[in-house]
Every structure is written in structure tokens, then in C-alpha cells.
LORO-858750 format. One line per 4 residues: number of its first residue (from 1); their letters; for each residue x, y, z of C-alpha. Coordinates in Angstrom, 2 decimals, decimal comma, padded with zeros to 5 digits. Last residue first. Example, Ala and Ser with C-alpha at 12.3 -4.5 7.8 and 13.67 -1.06 7.14 Angstrom:
residues 2
2	sa	013,67 -001,06 007,14; 012,30 -004,50 007,80
***
This chain:
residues 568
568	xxxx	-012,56 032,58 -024,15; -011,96 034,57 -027,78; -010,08 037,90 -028,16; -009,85 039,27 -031,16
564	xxxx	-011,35 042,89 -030,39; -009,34 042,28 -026,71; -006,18 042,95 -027,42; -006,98 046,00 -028,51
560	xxxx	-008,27 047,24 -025,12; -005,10 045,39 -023,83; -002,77 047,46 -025,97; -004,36 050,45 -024,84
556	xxxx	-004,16 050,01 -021,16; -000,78 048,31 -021,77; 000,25 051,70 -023,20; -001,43 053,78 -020,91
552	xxxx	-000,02 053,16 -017,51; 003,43 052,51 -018,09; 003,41 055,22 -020,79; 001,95 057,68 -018,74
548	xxxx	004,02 056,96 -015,15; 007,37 057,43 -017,59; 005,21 060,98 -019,07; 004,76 061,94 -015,21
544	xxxx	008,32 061,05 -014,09; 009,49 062,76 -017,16; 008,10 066,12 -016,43; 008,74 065,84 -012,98
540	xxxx	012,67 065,42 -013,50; 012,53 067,93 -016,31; 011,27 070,72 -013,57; 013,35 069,65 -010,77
536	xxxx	015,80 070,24 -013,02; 014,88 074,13 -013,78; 014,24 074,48 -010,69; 017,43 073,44 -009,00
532	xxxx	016,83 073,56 -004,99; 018,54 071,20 -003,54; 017,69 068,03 -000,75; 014,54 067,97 -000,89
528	xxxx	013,65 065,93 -003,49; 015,41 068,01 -006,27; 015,29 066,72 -009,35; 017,66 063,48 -008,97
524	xxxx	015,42 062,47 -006,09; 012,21 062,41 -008,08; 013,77 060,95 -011,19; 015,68 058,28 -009,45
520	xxxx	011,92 057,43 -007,10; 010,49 057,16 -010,79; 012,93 054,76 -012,15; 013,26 052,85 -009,08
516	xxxx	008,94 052,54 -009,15; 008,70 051,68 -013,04; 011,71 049,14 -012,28; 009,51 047,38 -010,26
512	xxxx	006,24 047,46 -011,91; 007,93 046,15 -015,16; 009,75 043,23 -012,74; 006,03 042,86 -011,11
508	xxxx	003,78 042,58 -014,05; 006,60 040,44 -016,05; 006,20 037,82 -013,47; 002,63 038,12 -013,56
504	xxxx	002,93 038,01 -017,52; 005,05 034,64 -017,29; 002,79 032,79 -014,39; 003,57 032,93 -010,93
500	xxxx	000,05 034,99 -010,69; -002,16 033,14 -012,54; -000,96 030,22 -010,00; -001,67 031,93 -006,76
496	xxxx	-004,71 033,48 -008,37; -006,27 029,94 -008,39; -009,19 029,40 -010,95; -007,02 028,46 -013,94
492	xxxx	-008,40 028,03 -017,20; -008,77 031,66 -017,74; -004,97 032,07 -018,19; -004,73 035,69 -019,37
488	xxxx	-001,80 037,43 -020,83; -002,57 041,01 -022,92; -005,78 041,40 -020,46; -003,96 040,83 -017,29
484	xxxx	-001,04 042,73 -018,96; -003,22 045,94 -019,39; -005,34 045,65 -015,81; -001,57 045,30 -014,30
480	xxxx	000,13 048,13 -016,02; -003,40 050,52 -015,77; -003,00 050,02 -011,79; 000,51 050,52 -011,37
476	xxxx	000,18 053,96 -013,72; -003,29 055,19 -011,50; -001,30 054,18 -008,03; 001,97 055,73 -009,08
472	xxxx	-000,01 059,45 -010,15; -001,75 059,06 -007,06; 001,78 058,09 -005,14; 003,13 061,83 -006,69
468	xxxx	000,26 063,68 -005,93; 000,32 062,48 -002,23; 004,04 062,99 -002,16; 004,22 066,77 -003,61
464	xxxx	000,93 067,75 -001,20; 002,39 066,24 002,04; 005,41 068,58 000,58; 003,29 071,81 000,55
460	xxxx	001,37 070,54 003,39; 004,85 071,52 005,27; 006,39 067,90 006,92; 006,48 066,63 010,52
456	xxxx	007,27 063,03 009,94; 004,19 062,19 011,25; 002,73 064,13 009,14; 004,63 062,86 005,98
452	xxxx	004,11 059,30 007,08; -000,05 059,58 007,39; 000,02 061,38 004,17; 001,29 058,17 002,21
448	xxxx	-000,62 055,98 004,14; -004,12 057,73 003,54; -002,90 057,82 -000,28; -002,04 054,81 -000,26
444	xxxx	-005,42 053,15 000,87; -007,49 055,04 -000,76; -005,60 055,09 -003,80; -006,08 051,25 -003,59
440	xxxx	-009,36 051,13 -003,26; -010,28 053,90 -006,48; -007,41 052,31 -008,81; -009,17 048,84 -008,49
436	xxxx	-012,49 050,06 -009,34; -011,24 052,03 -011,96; -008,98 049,34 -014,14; -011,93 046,66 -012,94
432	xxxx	-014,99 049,40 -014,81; -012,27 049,96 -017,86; -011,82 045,83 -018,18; -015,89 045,63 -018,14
428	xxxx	-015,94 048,17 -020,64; -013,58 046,54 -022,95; -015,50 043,18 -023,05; -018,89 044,66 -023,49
424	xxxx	-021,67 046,63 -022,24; -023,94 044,76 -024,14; -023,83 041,35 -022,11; -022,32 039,41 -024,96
420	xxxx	-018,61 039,35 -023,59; -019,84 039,00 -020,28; -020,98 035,29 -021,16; -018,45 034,84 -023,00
416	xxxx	-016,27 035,15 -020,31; -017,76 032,77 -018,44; -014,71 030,43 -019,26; -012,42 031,84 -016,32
412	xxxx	-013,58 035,64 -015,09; -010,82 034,98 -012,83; -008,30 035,71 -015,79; -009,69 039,45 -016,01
408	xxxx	-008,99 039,99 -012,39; -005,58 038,17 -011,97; -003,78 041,23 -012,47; -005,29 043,20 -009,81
404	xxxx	-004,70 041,07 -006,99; -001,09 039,94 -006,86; 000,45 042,05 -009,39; -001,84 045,02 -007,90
400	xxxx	-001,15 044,01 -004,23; 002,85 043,65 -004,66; 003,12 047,00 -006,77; 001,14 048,93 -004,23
396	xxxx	003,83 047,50 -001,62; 006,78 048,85 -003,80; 005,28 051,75 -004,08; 004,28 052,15 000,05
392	xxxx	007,78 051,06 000,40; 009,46 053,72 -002,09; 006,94 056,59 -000,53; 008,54 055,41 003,07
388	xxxx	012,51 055,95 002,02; 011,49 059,36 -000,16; 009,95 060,27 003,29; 012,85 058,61 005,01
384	xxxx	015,16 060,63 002,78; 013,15 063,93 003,03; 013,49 063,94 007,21; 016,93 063,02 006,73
380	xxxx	018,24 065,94 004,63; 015,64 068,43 006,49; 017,99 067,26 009,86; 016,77 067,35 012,86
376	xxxx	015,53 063,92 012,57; 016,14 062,22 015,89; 011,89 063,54 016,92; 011,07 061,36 014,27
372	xxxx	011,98 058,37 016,63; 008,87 057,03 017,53; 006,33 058,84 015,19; 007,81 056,60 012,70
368	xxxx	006,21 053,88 014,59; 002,26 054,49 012,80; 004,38 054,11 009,28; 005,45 050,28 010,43
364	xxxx	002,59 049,05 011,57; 000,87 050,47 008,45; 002,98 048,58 006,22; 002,11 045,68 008,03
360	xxxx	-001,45 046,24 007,94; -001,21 046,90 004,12; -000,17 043,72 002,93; -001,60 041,41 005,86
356	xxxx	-005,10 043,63 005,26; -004,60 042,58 001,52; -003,58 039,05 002,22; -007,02 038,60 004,12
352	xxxx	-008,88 040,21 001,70; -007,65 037,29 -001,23; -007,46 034,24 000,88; -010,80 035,19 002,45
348	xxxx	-012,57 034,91 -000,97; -016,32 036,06 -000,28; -014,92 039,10 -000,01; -013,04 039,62 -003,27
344	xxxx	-016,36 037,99 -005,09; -018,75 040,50 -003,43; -016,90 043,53 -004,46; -016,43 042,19 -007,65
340	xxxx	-019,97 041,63 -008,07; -020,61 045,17 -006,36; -018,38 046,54 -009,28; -020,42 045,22 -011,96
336	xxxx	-023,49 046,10 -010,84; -022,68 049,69 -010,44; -021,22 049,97 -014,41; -024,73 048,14 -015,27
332	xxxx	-026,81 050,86 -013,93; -024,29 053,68 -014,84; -022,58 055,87 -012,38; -022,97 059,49 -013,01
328	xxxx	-023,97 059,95 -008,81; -023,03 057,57 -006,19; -025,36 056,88 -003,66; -026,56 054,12 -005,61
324	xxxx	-023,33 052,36 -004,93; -024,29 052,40 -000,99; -027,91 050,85 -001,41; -026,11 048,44 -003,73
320	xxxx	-023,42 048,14 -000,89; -026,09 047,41 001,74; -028,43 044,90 -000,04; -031,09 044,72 -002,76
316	xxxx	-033,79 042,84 -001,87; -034,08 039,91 -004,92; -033,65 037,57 -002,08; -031,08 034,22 -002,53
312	xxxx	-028,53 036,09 -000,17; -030,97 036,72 002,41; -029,86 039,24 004,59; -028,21 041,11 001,13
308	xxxx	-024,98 041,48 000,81; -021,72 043,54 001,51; -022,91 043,67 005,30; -023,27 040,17 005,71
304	xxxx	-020,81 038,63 007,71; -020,96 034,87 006,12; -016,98 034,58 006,10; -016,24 031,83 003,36
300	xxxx	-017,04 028,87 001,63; -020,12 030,51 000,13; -022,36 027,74 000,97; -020,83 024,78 002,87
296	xxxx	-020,75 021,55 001,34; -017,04 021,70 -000,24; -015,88 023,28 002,64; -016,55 020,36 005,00
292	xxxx	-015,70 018,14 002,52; -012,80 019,38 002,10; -012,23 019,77 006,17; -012,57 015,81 006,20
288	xxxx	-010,42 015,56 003,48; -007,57 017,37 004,85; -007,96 015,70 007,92; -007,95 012,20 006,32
284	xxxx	-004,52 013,55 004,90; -003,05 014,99 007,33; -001,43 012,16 009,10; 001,06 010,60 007,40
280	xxxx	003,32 013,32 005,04; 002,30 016,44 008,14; 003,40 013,70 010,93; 006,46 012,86 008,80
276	xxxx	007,20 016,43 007,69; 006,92 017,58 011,52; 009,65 014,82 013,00; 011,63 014,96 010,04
272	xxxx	011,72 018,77 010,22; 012,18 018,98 014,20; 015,29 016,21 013,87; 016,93 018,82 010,66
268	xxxx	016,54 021,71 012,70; 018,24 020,20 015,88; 020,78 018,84 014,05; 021,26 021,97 012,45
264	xxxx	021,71 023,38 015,71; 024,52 020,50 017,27; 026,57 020,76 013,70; 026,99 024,27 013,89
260	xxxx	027,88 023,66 018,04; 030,45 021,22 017,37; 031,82 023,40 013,60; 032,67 026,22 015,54
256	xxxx	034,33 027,85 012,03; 032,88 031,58 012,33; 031,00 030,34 008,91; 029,72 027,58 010,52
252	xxxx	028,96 029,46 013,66; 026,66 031,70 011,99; 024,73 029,73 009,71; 023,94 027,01 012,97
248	xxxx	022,73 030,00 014,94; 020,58 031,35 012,35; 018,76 028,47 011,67; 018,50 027,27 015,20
244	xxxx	017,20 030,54 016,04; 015,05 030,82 013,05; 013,48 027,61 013,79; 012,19 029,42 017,37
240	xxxx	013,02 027,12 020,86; 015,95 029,05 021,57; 013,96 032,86 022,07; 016,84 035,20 020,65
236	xxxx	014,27 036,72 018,02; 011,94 037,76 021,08; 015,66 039,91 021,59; 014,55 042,53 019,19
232	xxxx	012,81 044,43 021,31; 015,75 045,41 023,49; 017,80 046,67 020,20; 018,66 049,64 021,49
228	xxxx	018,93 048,84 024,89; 021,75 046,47 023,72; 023,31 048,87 021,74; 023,15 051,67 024,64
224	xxxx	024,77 048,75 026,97; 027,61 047,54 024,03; 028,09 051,72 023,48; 028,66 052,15 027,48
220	xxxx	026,24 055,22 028,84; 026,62 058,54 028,19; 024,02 058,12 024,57; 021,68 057,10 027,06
216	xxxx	021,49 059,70 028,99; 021,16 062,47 026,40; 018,76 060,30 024,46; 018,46 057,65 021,78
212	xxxx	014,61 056,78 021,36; 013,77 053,57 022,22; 011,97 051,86 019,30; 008,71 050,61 019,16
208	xxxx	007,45 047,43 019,28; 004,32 047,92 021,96; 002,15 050,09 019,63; 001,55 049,13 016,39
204	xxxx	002,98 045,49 016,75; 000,65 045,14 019,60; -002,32 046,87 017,92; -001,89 044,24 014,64
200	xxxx	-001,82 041,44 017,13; -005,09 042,74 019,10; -006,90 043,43 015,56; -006,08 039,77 013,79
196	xxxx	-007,03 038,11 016,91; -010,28 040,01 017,40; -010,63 039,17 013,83; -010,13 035,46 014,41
192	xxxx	-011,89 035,35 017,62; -015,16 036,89 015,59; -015,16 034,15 013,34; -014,32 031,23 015,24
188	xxxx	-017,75 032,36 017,33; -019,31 032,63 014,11; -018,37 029,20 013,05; -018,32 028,84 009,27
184	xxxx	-014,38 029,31 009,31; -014,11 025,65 011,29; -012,92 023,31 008,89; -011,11 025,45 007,10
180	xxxx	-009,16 027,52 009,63; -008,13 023,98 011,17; -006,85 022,96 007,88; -005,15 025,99 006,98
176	xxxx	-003,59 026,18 010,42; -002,13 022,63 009,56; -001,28 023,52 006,44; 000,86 026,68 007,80
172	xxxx	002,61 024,71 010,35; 003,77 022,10 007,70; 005,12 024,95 005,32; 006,53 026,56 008,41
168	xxxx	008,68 023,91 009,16; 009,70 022,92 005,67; 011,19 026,36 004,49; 014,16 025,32 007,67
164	xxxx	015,15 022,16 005,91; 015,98 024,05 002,57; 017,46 027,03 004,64; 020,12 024,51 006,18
160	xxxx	020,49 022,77 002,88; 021,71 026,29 001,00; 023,68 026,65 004,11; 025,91 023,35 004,00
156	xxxx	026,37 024,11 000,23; 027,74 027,73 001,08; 029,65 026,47 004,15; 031,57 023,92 001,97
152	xxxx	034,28 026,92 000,60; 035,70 027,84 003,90; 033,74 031,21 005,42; 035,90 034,31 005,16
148	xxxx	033,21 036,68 006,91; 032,39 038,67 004,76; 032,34 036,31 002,41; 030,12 034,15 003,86
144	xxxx	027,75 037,29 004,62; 027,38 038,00 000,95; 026,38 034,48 -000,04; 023,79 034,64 002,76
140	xxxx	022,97 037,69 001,54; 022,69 037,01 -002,21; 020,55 034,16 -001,50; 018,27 035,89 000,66
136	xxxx	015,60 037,39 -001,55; 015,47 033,88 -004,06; 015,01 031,95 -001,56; 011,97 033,84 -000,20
132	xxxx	010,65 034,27 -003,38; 010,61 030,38 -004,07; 008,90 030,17 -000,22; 005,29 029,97 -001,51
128	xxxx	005,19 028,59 -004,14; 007,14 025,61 -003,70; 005,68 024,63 -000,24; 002,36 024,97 -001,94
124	xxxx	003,36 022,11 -004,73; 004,86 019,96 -001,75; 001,83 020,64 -000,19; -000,56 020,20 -002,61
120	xxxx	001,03 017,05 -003,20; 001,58 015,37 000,41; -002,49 016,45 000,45; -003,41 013,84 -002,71
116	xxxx	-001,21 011,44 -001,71; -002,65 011,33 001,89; -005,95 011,53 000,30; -005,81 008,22 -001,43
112	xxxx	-005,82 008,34 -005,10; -008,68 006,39 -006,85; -010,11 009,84 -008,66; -012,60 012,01 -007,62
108	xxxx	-010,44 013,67 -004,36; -008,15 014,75 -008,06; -010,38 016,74 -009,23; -011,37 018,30 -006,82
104	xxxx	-008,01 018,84 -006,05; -007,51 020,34 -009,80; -010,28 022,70 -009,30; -008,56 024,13 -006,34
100	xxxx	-010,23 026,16 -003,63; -010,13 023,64 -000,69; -006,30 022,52 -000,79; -004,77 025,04 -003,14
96	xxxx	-006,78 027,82 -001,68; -006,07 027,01 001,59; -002,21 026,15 001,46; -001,64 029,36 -000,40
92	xxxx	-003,00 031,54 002,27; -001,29 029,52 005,28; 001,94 028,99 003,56; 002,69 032,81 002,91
88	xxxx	001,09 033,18 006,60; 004,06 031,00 007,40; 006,24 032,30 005,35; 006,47 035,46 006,49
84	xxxx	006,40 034,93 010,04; 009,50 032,97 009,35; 010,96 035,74 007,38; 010,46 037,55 010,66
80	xxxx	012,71 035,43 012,61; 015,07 034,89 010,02; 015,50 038,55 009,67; 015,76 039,22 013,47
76	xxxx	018,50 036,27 014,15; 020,01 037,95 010,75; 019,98 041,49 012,19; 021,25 040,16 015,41
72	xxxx	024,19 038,40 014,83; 025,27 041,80 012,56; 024,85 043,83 015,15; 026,72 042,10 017,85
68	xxxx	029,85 041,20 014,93; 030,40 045,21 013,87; 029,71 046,27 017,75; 033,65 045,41 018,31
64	xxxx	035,35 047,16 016,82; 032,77 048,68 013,92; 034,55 047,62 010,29; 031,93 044,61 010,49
60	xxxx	029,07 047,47 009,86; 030,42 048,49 006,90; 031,15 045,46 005,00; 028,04 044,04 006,33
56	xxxx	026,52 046,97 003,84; 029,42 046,61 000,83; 027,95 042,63 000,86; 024,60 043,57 001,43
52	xxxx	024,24 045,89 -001,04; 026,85 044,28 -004,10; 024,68 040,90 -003,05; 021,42 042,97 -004,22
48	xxxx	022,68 044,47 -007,58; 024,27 041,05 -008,59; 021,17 039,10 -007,79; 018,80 041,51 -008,50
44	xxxx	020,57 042,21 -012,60; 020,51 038,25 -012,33; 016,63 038,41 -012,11; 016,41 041,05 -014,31
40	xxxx	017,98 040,43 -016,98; 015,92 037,13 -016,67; 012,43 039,04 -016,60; 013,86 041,33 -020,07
36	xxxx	015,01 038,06 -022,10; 011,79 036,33 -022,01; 010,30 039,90 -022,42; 012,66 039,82 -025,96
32	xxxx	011,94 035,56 -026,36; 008,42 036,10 -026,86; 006,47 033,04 -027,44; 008,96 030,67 -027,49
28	xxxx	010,07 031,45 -024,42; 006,84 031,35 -022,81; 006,25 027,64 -024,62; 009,55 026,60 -023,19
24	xxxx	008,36 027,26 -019,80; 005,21 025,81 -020,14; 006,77 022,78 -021,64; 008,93 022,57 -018,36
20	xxxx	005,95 023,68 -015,68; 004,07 020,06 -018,03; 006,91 018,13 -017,19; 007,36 018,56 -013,79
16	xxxx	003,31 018,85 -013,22; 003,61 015,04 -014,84; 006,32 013,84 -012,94; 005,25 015,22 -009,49
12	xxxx	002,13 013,39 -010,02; 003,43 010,29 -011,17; 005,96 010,26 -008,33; 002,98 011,05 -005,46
8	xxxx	000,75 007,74 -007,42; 003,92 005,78 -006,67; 004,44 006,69 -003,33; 001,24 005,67 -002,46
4	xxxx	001,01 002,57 -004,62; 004,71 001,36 -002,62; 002,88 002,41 000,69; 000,00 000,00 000,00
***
């Protein structure tokens, strides 16, 4: 019986193997020239990013004796939050591959036993899930060997290291997926889940803050000022977190304590053989059961119903119509529209609930700058964070609107025919998305956006300059990913996850990315603060807005085009 499980897991592997390979020969095929863009990129990252952190640890290693301190603890902390990371990364993907997966139905149909089927979607969510993650730290850990003269086998000993680590919170993050599953219809689960979400997102907001460096503390010992410093960092030190064994184990390889290396990765690799066998043996009737469970309940989601009707079989028209109708100049069928998106993002808690991750993080983060704002005396510093913070909050746009925005058109799957002969049309139902999109996340942003530059302390002239400047961003981002969802659609997919880590999301993001250095090089090259040259500043705008143009309109248009010969 275990030989026929482990044989129907090899076919499986073998055949999506295969069929990712012809894919990816197909894409090049197809256009070798953005084929050739995405893996300029790639290595252009790699270099560009290992050149950082390598000239960066560089730097801090020249401090006697504080260069070694800080550096142990800025990767104990990255580890530790990379962990976070990935788990919620693995908790999201893991639910809609499990329970919102054609191809698992599919499969649960078929004369595989459920263990097989579950030790696939998890290998398969593992995969997606943490390839982004190896791909960020590569060129640090490679970076930090050098730095620190490691021999030539702590690179391969590493790359295993991390491999073992990914597995932890890949098994973790199934088994909250499960449990979330099978009991999301609960009301009671319900509102402890956002309670949860709110009480975690107010302790990050307003317990981890930085202590601010004053008079007395700056007289004290620079190992005891460090250390006070840093005092909320020292969770990461906990010994019974993976990224402490992780982290640990990197460090004193490369230092050369090979006994106590060896002792944490033993450690790591004893936890991930004991998880990965319980999660390869003992999930799988629980997966089923919470399959089922999903399977049979209506809406599959969050039944809070204040984006629908009481009754959501009644022909009474429910809050957000009443709320749409508010709006004046909108069309009949332009309003219905957008409350069926509206209703089919919420319905989907994988895709709100990585939006509120997304953004709630990033507002963590803005809500502390009032923390140590009062160090920046300096208008050159003040400008650089706020350059600093409008590059995050671009950066994080870019994330959502790859992730979320692109997929739109492709979720429309083969009922697009179906809008296609409703007479508003194919091209006005891609306008109505491009709008609706651009209108919730400008909100967002933009409320971001000016919530930094206050707290920073900034004239409303500048709170002005930055709030125009992420509109324009949030308009170009937006038109970029409606454009290439149209120009590279996969409507026989029903998972975002997997729309997504296709070749135009990956183009999405690299063309969103170097849209958003290209801009921020603009904006500080013509002044930002930090000189006054007019005349510049002048030609720096001037391009920023015709660059922000052309990566808004141009796929706009091309998609619009696209879409006279499209067929579903």
C-alpha cells in the first residue's frame, strides 16, 4: 500500500514537472525579448542585491567590536520575521490550493488516497510559496560568507540549512489551513479570528517601538546603549524558534565552531523529520474531512453580511447596492459590476485577508515613525525617510496590484463569454476593474502616504508633492496590471496563486519594479529635498509623469486592442 502511495505522489510530481517545463519553453517561445527582459532582471537583483549587502556588512563589520553584535542580530531578526512570512505565505496558499482548487477536486474524484493527494498540494504549496523567499536571501547569505571568510563547503551546507528550515513553516501553515477550514463557518471562530487579527496588529503598532536615543543614554557604554537599542529585538533570541537554530547554525559555521553548527542543524533537521512525517502521514484524512466540510458549505467563506443582502437568494437589494446608488454618473450596469467584484473579493478570504496582511504591516510600520522622528533634525533626513517610506508604500502597491489586480480578467475563467455578450462589453468591463481597483487602492495609499509625511512633521506643501506623486503611481501601477492581465490571461485556472507565478505576472512585477526605481531616481535626482534646482526639478517631474503615462497607458491600450480578437 505504501509502494502505490508513493507511486501515485511520483506520477504526479512527474507530470506537473513536465508540463511547468513545456510551459516554460512555450513562454520562451512566445516572446523571447520579455523572455530576455524578466531574466535580466533576475541576475541584474542578484548582482545588484549581493553588491548591497555585501558593501553593507562590510560596513558594519569595520565597527570594533559592535560590527559582529549587530550583525548576529539582524540575521536572528531577519530569520525570525521571514519565518512569520512564510508562514502566513503557507497559510493563504495552502487554503486555496487545498479547498479552492479545481484540480483537487479533481483529483479527491479519482482512486488516489488523500494522503497522496495532500503530500502534493503541499509539496506544490511549499514551492510557491517560499521560491521568493530563496530567491531574496541568496545574495545575503552568499554576501555574509564572504564577509566573513567562510571555507568553501559552508555555502552548500547553508543552501540545505534554509531548505530544511522552508519545511517547518510549510507544515505549520497547512495545519492552520486545515483547522481555519474546517471551522471558518463558526461565528464564534469568526469573531476570535478578527479580534485576533486586531489585538496582534495593535501590539505590533504600539508595543514594538523603538527607544529613542537620548542624552542619557548616549553617556552610557556603546555595548549597553546597543543592547537597549535593540531590546525588542531579543523575542528573536527565544531558543526554541526555527530561526534561532537556523541562524545559529549559519553563523557558527562560517565563524568555524563546527560542534555547536553541527549540534543546531541537528536540531533543525530532527524537528523537520519529525513535523514532515506527521504532516506526510497524518493529514490527509484531515484534509479531506475539512474538504468536505468546505465543499458543502455555501459561500465557503466569512458569512458577515454587510456587503450582501440578509438573504442572499432575495431579490432585496443589499447594503453596498444601497451604498453604490449613492453615487452619482454611475451607470446601472457599471454599479453592478463593481458590487460583483466587491462581493467575489470578499467572499474569498485568501484574497482580503492578504490585503489587510499587505497593508497592515505597512501600516505598523508608518504608525512607529512617530517614535523616533523627533532624531531627525535634519531636512536631509526627514526627506530621505519620506522618499525611504513613498518607495515602500510603491513597492507594496506593486505587490497588491500584481497579486490582486492582475488576476482579475483571468478569474472571469470560461464565463467570459458570457460578459462578452452582455452589451456593455469586453472593454468596458476591463475599464470598470482598471477604476475600481485604482479607487481602493488610492485610498489606501494615499491615507498611508500622508499619514508618514505628518508624522514626519512635513509643510502641506510637501504632504501635497508625495500624495500627488503616489496618485499618479497608483493610476500607472493600476493601468500596467489591468493591461497585462488582459494582454496574458490564463482563464483556465481558478487559483490566483498560480495566474500569478505565471510569465505576464512575473513580467507585471519586474515592469512594476523598475517603473517605481525609475520614478523614485527621477524624483530624487530633481530636487527631493535636498537642492533647490528648478529648472531640473522641472525635467525630473516632467518625465516622471510621461514614464508613469506610458506605463499606464500603453498596456491600457494594448489590452483594449487585445481584446477585439479575443476569444474565451
Amino acid at each position: 500500500m505504501t509502494q502505490f502511495k508513493t507511486s501515485h505522489l511520483l506520477l504526479l510530481l512527474r507530470v506537473n514537472a513536465r508540463h511547468s517545463w513545456r510551459r516554460l519553453l512555450s513562454v520562451r517561445k512566445q516572446s523571447r525579448l520579455l523572455t530576455g527582459i524578466i531574466s535580466a532582471f533576475m541576475v541584474g537583483y542578484l548582482v545588484l542585491a549581493f553588491e548591497l549587502f555585501y558593501h553593507g556588512l562590510q560596513f558594519i563589520a569595520k565597527f570594533p567590536g559592535l560590527g559582529a553584535v549587530l550583525t548576529e542580530r539582524l540575521l536572528f531578526t531577519l530569520f525570525a520575521f521571514l519565518f512569520v512570512l512564510l508562514l502566513l505565505s503557507n497559510l493563504i496558499i495552502s487554503y486555496t490550493n487545498l479547498f479552492r482548487n479545481r484540480e483537487t477536486a479533481f483529483l479527491l474524484s479519482l482512486p488516489v488516497s488523500n494522503q497522496t493527494i495532500f503530500n502534493w498540494k503541499f509539496i506544490e504549496s511549499s514551492i510557491l510559496a517560499s521560491w521568493a523567499f530563496l530567491f531574496l536571501i541568496a545574495p545575503l547569505l552568499v554576501a555574509f560568507g564572504l564577509v566573513r571568510g567562510a571555507p568553501w563547503h559552508f555555502y552548500p551546507v547553508t543552501a540545505l540549512l534554509t531548505g530544511l528550515f522552508i519545511i517547518l513553516p510549510s507544515v505549520f501553515g497547512s495545519a492552520l489551513a486545515i483547522g481555519i477550514g474546517r471551522h471558518l463557518d463558526r461565528k464564534s471562530f469568526q469573531i476570535l479570528l478578527l479580534l485576533f487579527a486586531v489585538v496582534l496588529l495593535a501590539f505590533v503598532a504600539f508595543w514594538w517601538k523603538t527607544n529613542p536615543a537620548d542624552n542619557d543614554l548616549l553617556d552610557k557604554r556603546t555595548l549597553e546603549a546597543l543592547d537597549r537599542l535593540l531590546a525588542k529585538t531579543r523575542f528573536t533570541l527565544f531558543p526554541f524558534l526555527p530561526s534561532y537554530w537556523l541562524s545559529s547554525a549559519v553563523m557558527q559555521w562560517a565563524e568555524g565552531i563546527l560542534n555547536n553548527a553541527v549540534f543546531f542543524a541537528a536540531v533543525l533537521l530532527s524537528n523537520t523529520l519529525f513535523f514532515g512525517s506527521v504532516a506526510f502521514t497524518r493529514f490527509g484524512n484531515l484534509f479531506y474531512d475539512t474538504a468536505s466540510a468546505v465543499q458543502s458549505r455555501a459561500g465557503g467563506g466569512f458569512k458577515f453580511n454587510f456587503l450582501w443582502a440578509t438573504d442572499r437568494g432575495s431579490a432585496t437589494p443589499g447594503r453596498l447596492e444601497w451604498l453604490f446608488e449613492k453615487i452619482p454618473l454611475l451607470a446601472a450596469d457599471t454599479r453592478a459590476l463593481a458590487v460583483k467584484d466587491l462581493r467575489m473579493f470578499w467572499r474569498d478570504t485568501t484574497q482580503w485577508g492578504q490585503s489587510v496582511m499587505f497593508f497592515g504591516l505597512l501600516g505598523a510600520y508608518i504608525i512607529n515613525l512617530r517614535n523616533f522622528t523627533q532624531q531627525l533634525t535634519s531636512p536631509f533626513w526627514i526627506h530621505a525617510v519620506a522618499f525611504l517610506n513613498l518607495g515602500a508604500c510603491a513597492f507594496n502597491l506593486a505587490s497588491v496590484t500584481t497579486r490582486f489586480v492582475f488576476p482579475q480578467f483571468s478569474l472571469e475563467g470560461r464565463r467570459m463569454w458570457i460578459v462578452g455578450m452582455a452589451p456593455m462589453g469586453l472593454a468596458r468591463v476591463v475599464r470598470v476593474k482598471y477604476w475600481l481597483a485604482s479607487a481602493l487602492s488610492l485610498a489606501v495609499t494615499l491615507m498611508l502616504v500622508t499619514l508618514s509625511c505628518h508624522l514626519l512633521k512635513m509643510p502641506w506643501s510637501d504632504v501635497g508633492f508625495f500624495g500627488a506623486v503616489i496618485t499618479v503611481m497608483t493610476f500607472a501601477l493600476n493601468g500596467l496590471a489591468v493591461g497585462l492581465g488582459v494582454l496574458y490571461p490564463n482563464v483556465n485556472e481558478t487559483n490566483p496563486n498560480k495566474i500569478v507565478s505565471g510569465f505576464g505576472g512575473t513580467l507585471c512585477f519586474v515592469l512594476s519594479s523598475i517603473y517605481i526605481i525609475g520614478s523614485l531616481a527621477l524624483l530624487v535626482v530633481g530636487g527631493g529635498g535636498f537642492h533647490p534646482h528648478v529648472g531640473l526639478a522641472f525635467l525630473c517631474i516632467a518625465g516622471f509623469v510621461l514614464l508613469s503615462f506610458m506605463i499606464g497607458w500603453l498596456p491600457m491600450k494594448w489590452g483594449l486592442k487585445h481584446l477585439k480578437n479575443f476569444e474565451a
